[in-house]
C-alpha positions as CSV (number, residue, x, y, z in Angstrom):
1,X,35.8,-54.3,8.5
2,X,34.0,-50.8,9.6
3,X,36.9,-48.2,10.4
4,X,39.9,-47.9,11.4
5,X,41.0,-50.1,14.6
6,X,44.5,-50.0,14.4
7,X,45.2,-52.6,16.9
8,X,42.5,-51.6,19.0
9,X,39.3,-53.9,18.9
10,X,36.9,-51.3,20.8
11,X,37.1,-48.2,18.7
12,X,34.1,-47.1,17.6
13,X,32.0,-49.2,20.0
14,X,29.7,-47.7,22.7
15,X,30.4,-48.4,26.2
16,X,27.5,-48.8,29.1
17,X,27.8,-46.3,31.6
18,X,28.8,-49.2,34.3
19,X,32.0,-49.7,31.4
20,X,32.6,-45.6,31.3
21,X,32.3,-45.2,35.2
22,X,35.0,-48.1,35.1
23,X,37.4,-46.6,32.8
24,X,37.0,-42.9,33.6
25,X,40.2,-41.1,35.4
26,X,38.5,-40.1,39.1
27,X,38.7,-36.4,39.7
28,X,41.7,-35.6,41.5
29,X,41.5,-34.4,45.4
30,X,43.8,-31.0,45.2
31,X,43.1,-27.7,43.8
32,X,42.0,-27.6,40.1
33,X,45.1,-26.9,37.5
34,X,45.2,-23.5,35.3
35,X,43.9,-25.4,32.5
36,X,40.5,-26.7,34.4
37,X,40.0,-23.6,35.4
38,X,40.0,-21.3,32.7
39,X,38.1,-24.4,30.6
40,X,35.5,-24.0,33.3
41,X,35.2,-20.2,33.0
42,X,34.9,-20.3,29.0
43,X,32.0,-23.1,30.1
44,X,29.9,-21.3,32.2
45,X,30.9,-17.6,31.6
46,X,31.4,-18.0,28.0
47,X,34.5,-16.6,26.0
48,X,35.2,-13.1,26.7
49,X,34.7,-10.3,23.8
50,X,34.8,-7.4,26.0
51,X,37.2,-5.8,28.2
52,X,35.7,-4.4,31.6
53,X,38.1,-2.1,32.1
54,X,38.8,-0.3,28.7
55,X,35.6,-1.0,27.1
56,X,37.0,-2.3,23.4
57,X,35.4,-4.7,21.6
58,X,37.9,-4.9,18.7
59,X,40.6,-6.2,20.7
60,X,42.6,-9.1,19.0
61,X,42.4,-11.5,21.9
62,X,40.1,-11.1,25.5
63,X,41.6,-13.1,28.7
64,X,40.7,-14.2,32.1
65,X,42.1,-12.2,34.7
66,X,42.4,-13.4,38.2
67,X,41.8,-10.5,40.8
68,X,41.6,-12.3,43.9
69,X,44.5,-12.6,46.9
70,X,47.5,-13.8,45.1
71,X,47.0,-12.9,41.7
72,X,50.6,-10.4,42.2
73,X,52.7,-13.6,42.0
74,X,50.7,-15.2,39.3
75,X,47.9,-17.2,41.6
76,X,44.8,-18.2,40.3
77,X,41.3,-19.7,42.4
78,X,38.3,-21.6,41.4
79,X,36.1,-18.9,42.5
80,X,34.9,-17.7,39.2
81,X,34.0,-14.7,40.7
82,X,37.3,-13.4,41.4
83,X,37.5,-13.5,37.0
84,X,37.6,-10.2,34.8
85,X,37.3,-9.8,31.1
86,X,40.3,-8.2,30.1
87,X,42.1,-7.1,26.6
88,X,45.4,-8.3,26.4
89,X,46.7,-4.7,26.6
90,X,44.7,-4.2,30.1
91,X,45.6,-7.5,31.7
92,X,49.5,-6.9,31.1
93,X,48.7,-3.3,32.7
94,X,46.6,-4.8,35.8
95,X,49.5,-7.4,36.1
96,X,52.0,-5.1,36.3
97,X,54.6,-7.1,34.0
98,X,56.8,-6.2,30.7
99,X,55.6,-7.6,27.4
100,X,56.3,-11.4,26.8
101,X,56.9,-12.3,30.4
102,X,55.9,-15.6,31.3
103,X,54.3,-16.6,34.5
């Protein structure tokens, strides 16, 4: 026996593209979530390594920060456009909100 199935007779096999169009989850009609987004960003626009605002390089982590209409009360878009490269330190500034609050 080749692998591990456990249970499962089609792991490890290749599917047809008629078998993956099948089986794949359809793309839901609403908004994109957080997640999708921010995936999407780091896709296209890559992982961010310098903040636009301060100009550090050396930061321990680089976000995503929304600027569009909303993003007071924690609204994001799929307009990748409305994205800035931020340090941690500047995003919690721009944000306007204490250290360790959650959204």
């Amino acid at each position: 026996m080749r692998g591990n199935t456990n249970g499962r007779g089609n792991l490890g096999k290749r599917r047809t593209p008629e078998q993956r169009a099948r089986t794949g989850r359809p793309r839901s009609p609403g908004p994109a979530s957080y997640t999708a987004v921010h995936k999407r960003l780091n896709r296209e626009r890559g992982r961010p390594s310098l903040c636009e605002h301060c100009g550090t390089t050396t930061a321990k982590k680089f976000e995503w920060a929304y600027t569009g209409e909303g993003h007071e009360d924690g609204a994001w878009g799929e307009d990748l456009s409305q994205y800035r490269r931020l340090c941690t330190s500047c995003h919690l500034t721009f944000d306007k909100s204490p250290r360790g609050k959650r959204r």
